[in-house]
C-alpha positions in Angstrom: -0.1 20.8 -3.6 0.2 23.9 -1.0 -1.9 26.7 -1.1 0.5 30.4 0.1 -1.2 31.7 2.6 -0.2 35.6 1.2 -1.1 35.3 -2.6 -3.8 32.7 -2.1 -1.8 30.6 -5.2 -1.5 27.0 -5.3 2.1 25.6 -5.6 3.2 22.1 -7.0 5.1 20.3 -4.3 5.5 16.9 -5.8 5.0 13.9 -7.9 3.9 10.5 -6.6 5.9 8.4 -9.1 4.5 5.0 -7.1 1.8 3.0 -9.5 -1.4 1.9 -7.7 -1.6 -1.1 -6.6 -4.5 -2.8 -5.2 -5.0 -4.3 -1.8 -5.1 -7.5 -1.3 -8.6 -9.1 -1.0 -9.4 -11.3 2.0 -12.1 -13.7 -0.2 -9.9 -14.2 -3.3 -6.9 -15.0 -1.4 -9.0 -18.0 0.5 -10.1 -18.8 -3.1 -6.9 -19.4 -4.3 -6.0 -21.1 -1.6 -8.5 -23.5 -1.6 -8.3 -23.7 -5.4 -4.9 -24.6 -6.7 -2.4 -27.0 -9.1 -3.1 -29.6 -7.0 -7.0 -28.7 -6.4 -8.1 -28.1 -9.6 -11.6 -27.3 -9.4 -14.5 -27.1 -6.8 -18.2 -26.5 -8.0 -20.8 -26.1 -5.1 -23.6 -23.8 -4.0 -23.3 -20.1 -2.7 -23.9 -21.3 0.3 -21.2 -24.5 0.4 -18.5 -22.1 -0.9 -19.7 -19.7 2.2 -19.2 -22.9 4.5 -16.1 -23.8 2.8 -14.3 -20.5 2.7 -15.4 -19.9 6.5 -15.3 -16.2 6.2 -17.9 -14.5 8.7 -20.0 -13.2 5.7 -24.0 -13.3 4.4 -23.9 -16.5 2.5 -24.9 -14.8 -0.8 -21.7 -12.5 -0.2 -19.0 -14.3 -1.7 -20.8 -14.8 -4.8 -21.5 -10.9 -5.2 -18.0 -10.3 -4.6 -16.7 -12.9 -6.9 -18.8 -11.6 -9.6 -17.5 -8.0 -9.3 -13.3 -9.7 -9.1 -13.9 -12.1 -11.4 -11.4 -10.8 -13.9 -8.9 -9.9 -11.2 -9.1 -13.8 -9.4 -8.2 -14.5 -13.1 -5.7 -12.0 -13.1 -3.7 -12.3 -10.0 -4.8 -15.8 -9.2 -5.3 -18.1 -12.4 -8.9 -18.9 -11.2 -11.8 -19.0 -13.8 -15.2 -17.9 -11.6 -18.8 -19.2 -13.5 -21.8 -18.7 -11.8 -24.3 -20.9 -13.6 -27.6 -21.8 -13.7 -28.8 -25.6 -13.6 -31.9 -27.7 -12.6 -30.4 -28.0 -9.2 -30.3 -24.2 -9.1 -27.4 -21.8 -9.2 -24.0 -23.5 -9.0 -21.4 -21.8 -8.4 -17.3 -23.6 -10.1 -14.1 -22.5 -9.6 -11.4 -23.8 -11.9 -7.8 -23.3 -11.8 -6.8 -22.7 -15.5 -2.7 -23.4 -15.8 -0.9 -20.8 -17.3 1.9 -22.1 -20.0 4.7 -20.5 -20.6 5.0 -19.6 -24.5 7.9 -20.7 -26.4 9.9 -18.4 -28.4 12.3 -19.1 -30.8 15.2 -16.9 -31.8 15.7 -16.2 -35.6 19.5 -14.9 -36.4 
């Protein structure tokens, strides 16, 4: 939009026609790297998934932001975040869930 300067109206100018898309995130990229078809699963504290991603972050960082892109790591990267509580403490597991592809069958 542009405002004309002599009748102080707004005027259209265009259209973004682009869909949002959203940047890529530094910590769930390393995720999915480090959990993958041939890794299936890891399972550790907050502060061993800190040491293993080896990101320059507060230990309890990760965690946070793997609880806010949870759905999104499932999304983009088929990787199932839980964030559990056990005797131990709080244990963090990462699994890779393998996405089938569904059959169809064609009815003439």
């Amino acid at each position: 939009m542009s405002k004309d300067q002599e009748s102080l109206f707004w005027s259209f100018d265009h259209v973004e026609n682009e869909l949002w898309k959203q940047p890529p995130a530094p910590v769930l990229e390393v995720v999915s790297k480090i959990v993958s078809a041939e890794n299936r699963e890891w399972e550790g504290s907050s502060t061993e998934l800190s040491e293993t991603l080896h990101l320059y972050m507060a230990m309890n960082r990760p965690t946070k932001h793997l609880n806010v892109n949870a759905s999104h790591l499932l999304e983009e990267y088929p990787v199932k975040f839980e964030n559990k509580t056990k005797r131990a403490g709080r244990r963090i597991r990462l699994t890779y869930v393998a996405v089938e592809a569904l059959a169809f069958e064609v009815i003439e």
